[in-house]
C-alpha positions as CSV (number, residue, x, y, z in Angstrom):
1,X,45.3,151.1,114.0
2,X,42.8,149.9,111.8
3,X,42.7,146.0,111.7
4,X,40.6,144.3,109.5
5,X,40.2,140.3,110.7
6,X,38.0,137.6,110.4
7,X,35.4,136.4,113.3
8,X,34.3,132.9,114.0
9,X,31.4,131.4,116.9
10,X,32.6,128.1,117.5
11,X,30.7,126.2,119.7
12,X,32.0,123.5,122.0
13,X,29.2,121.6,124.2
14,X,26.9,124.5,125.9
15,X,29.4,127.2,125.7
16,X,29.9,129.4,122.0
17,X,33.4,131.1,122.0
18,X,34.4,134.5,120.0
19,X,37.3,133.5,118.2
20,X,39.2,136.4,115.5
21,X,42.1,135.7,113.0
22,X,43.9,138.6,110.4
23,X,41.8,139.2,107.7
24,X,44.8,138.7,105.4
25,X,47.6,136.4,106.6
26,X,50.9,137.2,107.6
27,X,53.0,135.3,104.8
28,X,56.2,136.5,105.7
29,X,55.9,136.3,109.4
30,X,57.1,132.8,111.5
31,X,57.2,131.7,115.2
32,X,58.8,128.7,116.9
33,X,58.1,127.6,120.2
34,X,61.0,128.1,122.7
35,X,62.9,124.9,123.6
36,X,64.4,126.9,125.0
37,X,65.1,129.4,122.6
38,X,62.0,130.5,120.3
39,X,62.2,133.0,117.5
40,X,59.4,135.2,115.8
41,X,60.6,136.7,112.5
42,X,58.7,139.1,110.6
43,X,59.1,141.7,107.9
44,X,57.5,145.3,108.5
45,X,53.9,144.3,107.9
46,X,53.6,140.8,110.4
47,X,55.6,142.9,113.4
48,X,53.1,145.8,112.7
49,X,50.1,143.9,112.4
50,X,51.7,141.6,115.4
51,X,51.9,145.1,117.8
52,X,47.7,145.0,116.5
53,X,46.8,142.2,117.8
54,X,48.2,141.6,120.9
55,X,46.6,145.7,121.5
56,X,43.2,144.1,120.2
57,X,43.9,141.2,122.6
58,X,44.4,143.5,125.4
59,X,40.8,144.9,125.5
60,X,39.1,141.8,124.6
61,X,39.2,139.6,127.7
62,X,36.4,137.5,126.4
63,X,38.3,137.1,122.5
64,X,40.5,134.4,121.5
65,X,42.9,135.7,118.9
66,X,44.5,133.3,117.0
67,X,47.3,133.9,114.6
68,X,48.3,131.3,111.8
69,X,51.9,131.4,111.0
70,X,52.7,127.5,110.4
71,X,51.6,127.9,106.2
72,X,53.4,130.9,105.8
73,X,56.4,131.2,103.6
74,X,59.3,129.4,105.4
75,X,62.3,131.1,106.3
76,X,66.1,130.6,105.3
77,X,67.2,130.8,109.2
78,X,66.1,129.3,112.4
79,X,65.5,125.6,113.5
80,X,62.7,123.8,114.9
81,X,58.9,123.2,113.6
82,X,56.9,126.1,112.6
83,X,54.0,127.0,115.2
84,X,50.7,129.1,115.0
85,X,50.2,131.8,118.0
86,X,47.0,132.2,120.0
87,X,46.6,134.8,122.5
88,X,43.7,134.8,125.3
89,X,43.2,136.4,129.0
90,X,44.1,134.0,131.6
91,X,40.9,134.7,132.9
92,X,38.9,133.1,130.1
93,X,39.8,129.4,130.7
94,X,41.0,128.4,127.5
95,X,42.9,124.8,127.6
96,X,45.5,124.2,125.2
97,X,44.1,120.4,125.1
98,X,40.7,122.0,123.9
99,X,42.1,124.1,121.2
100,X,42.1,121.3,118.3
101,X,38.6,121.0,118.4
102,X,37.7,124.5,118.3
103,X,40.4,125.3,115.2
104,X,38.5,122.5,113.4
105,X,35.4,124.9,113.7
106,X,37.0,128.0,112.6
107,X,34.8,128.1,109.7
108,X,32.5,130.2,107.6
109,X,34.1,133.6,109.7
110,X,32.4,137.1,108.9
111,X,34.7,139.7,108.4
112,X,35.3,142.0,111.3
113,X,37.6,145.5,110.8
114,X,38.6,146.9,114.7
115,X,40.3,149.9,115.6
116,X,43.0,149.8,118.2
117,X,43.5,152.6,120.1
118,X,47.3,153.2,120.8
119,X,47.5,156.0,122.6
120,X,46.0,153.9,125.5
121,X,47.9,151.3,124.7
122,X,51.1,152.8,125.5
123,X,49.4,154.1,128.6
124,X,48.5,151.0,130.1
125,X,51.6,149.6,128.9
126,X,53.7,152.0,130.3
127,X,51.9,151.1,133.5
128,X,52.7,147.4,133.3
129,X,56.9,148.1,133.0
130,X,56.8,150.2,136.0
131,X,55.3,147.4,138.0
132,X,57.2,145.1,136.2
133,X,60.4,146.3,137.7
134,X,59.5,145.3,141.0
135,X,60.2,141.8,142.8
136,X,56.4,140.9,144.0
137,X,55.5,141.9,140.1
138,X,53.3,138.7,138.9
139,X,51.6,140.2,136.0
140,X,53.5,137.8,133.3
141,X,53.3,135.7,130.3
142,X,52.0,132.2,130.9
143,X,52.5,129.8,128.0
144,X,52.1,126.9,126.3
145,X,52.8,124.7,123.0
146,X,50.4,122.0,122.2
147,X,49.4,121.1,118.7
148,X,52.0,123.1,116.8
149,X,50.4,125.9,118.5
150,X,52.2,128.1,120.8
151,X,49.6,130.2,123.6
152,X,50.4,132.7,125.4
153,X,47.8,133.9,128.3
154,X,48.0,137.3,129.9
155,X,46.2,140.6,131.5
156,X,45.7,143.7,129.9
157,X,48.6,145.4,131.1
158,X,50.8,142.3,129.8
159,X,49.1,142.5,126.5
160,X,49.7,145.4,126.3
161,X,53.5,145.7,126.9
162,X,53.9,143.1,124.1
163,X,52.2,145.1,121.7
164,X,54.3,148.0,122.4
165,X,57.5,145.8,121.6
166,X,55.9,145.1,118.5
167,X,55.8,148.6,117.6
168,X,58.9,149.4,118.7
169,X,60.5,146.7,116.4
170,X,58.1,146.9,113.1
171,X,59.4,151.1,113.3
172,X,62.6,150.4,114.0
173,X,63.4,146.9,112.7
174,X,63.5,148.7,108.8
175,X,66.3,150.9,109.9
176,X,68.9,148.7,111.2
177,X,72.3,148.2,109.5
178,X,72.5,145.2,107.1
179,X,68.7,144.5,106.8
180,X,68.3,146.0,103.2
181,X,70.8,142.6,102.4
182,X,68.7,140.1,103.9
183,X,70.3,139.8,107.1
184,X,67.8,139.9,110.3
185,X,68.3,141.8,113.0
186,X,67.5,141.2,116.9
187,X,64.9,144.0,118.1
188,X,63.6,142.4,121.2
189,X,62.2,139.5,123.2
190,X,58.6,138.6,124.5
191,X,58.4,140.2,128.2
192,X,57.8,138.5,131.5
193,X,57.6,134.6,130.3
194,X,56.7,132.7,132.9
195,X,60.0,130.4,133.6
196,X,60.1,126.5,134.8
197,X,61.3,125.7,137.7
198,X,64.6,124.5,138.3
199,X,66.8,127.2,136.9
200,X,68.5,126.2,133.7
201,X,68.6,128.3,130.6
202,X,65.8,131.0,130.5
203,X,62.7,130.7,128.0
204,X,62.5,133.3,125.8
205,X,61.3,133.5,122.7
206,X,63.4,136.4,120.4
207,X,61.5,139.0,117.9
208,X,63.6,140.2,115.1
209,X,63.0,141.9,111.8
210,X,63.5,140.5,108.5
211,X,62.3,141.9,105.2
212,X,60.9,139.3,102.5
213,X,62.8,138.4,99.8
214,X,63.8,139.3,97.0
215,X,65.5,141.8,98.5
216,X,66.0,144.2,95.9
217,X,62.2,145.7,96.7
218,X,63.4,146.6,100.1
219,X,64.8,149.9,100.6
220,X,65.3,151.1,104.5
221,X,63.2,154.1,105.5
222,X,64.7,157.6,104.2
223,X,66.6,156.4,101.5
C-alpha cells in the first residue's frame, strides 16, 4: 500500500524525534478511549488507511505515528470524548506525559509517501497469532490515554496483527447486511490489550465499519 503522510523532527532537550501523521486526514474515522469499552468507527478509507499505518508502524521501531481523529466529523453513535491515536515501539521510550510538548512542535512537516509491504505483513502477523495462542505469550498491547490521546505501544509482530484486523474489516466491513442504511456493523476488536489488574470487565476497544453519510453515495461492493 502506498501511503502518502506527513513527517515532522521535533526536538525535545538533546534528543530530535521522527514523528509521521496521514497526509490527508481521516474525516470520517473516530476513536474513544476504553473505560472500559472503547470504540473505533471508520468508513472504508480510515479502516484501510488504519490497516497502513499500524503496517508502517510495525517496521519503524524508531517512528512515532500519530493519528488525529479528535477534529474529525463526529459521529451519530457512541459515548465518551473523542481521542487522537499514537502508535510507537515499546522500545522507543515514549511517555505519554511527554507527548503534549512534542504535538505542539508538529509543525512545518515535509511530505513523506511510504510503501507498505503486505505480503510480509501478513507473514509476521500470522506469526504473532500462533504465539498468541499460547499461555506464556507476552507479546501484547500496552496502552494508555493522556491528553485526549489514546497510545498504544507494541512489537513488530503486535503491530502487525493489528494491521491485519484492519484489513480484514476495511474489505469486509462494506459487505455486511444493513450498512448501505447507515447502520454500523461490529468487525473486530484491538488484539492482546494489556488488562488491569483486578479482574473486572475486560478493556477492549471495538472496531466497526460505518460508511459516511449521506448514505445514498454508498453502495456495498458488487451491487
Amino acid at each position: 500500500m502506498r501511503l502518502r503522510l506527513r513527517q515532522f523532527r521535533p526536538r525535545t532537550g538533546p534528543r530530535q524525534h521522527r514523528v509521521v501523521q496521514p497526509g490527508q486526514p481521516l474525516r470520517h474515522t473516530t476513536l474513544r478511549a476504553p473505560e472500559p469499552i472503547g470504540m473505533l468507527l471508520g468508513d472504508h478509507d480510515g479502516l484501510n488507511r488504519l490497516a497502513g499505518l499500524f503496517s508502517f508502524a510495525a517496521y519503524s521501531r524508531h517512528t512515532i505515528v500519530h493519528v488525529p481523529l479528535r477534529d474529525s466529523l463526529p459521529p451519530d453513535e457512541g459515548v465518551g470524548e473523542l481521542v487522537d491515536l499514537v502508535l510507537a515501539h515499546h522500545t522507543l521510550g515514549l511517555r505519554p506525559s511527554a507527548w503534549p510538548e512534542l504535538r505542539r512542535k508538529l509543525t512545518d512537516g515535509t511530505p513523506l509517501t511510504v510503501h507498505t509491504d503486505e505480503a510480509r505483513t501478513d507473514r509476521d502477523s500470522t506469526a504473532w497469532r500462533e504465539r498468541h495462542e499460547r499461555t506464556d505469550n507476552r507479546d501484547e498491547l500496552r496502552h494508555a490515554t493522556h491528553a485526549r490521546t489514546f497510545f498504544l505501544f507494541g512489537s513488530r509482530d503486535v503491530f502487525a496483527g493489528t494491521a491485519m484486523s484492519f484489513a480484514h474489516a476495511a474489505g469486509w466491513g462494506p459487505l455486511q447486511k444493513g450498512v448501505a442504511k447507515g447502520c454500523s456493523t461490529l468487525m473486530t476488536a484491538l488484539p492482546a490489550l494489556v488488562q488491569p489488574p483486578g479482574g473486572g470487565h475486560p478493556l477492549e476497544v471495538l472496531v466497526c465499519f460505518k460508511p459516511y453519510p449521506p448514505y445514498a453515495h454508498f453502495r456495498r461492493p458488487g451491487r
